[in-house]
TIMARZA-435245 format. One line per field, with one value per residue (C-alpha): residue in three letters; x, y, z; residue number from 0. Coordinates in nm, 2 decimals. Example, Ala and Ser with C-alpha at 12.3 -4.5 7.8 and 13.67 -1.06 7.14 Angstrom:
BEGIN
residu <- c(ala	ser)
east <- c(1.23	1.37)
north <- c(-0.45	-0.11)
up <- c(0.78	0.71)
num <- c(0	1)
//
This chain:
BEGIN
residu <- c(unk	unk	unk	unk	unk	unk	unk	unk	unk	unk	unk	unk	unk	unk	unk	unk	unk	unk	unk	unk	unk	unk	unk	unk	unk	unk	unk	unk	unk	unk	unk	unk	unk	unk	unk	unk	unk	unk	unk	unk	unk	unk	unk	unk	unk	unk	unk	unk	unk	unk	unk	unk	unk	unk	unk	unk	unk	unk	unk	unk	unk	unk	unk	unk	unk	unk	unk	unk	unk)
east <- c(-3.14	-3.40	-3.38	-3.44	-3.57	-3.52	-3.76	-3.54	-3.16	-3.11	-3.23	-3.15	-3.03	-3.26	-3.60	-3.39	-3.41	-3.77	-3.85	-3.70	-3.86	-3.58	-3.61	-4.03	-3.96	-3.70	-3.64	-3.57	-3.32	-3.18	-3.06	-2.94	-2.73	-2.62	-2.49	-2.33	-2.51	-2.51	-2.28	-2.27	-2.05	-1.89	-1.76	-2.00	-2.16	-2.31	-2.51	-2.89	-2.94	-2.63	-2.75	-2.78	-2.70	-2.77	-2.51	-2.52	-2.53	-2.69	-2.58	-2.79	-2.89	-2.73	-2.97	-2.88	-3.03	-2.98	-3.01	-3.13	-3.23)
north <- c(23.55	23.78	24.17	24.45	24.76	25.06	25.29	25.58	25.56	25.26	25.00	24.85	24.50	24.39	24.47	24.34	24.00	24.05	24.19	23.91	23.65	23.53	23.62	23.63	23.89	24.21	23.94	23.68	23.87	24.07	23.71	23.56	23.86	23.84	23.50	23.59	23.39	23.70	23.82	24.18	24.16	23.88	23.98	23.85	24.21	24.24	24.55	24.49	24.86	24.86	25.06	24.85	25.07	25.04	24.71	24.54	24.16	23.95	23.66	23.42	23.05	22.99	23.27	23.63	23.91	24.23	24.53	24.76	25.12)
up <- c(-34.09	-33.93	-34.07	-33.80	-34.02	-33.75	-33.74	-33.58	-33.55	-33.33	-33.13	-32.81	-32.79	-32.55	-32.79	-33.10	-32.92	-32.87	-33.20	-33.41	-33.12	-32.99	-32.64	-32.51	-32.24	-32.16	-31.84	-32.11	-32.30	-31.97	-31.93	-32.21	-32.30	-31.88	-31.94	-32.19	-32.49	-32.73	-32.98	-33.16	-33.45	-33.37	-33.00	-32.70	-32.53	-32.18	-32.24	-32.27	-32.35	-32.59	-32.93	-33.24	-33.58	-33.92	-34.04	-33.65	-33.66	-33.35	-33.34	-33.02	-33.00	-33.35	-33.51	-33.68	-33.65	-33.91	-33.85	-34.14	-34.23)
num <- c(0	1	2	3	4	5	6	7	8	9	10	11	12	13	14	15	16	17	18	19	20	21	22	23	24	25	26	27	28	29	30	31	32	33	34	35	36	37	38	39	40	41	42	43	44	45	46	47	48	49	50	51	52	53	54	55	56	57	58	59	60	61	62	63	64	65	66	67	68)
//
């Protein structure tokens, strides 16, 4: 499991991707998460700009990502 430390009070999904390297590019993630192929907390989301907290879980291509203060 990869652990996000946030440096302010969230992050957007999109440059969580790319900051654990799971997506190269914002094009790379605008697509996976388009197609459907990412999960927050369990429930598939949509929203490439869609605000990761302290406590989030990513789940894409059988990876996690945390995201921690």
């Amino acid at each position: 499991m990869e652990i996000i430390k946030l440096r302010e009070e969230y992050i957007k999904l999109g440059q969580a991707l790319k900051a654990a390297g799971l997506c190269e590019s914002g094009v790379d993630a605008k697509y996976a998460i388009g197609e459907g192929l990412v999960k927050v907390n369990g429930s598939v989301e949509y929203q490439r700009g869609k605000k990761l907290h302290a406590g989030d879980i990513v789940t894409f291509n059988g990876e996690e990502i945390r995201i921690e203060l």
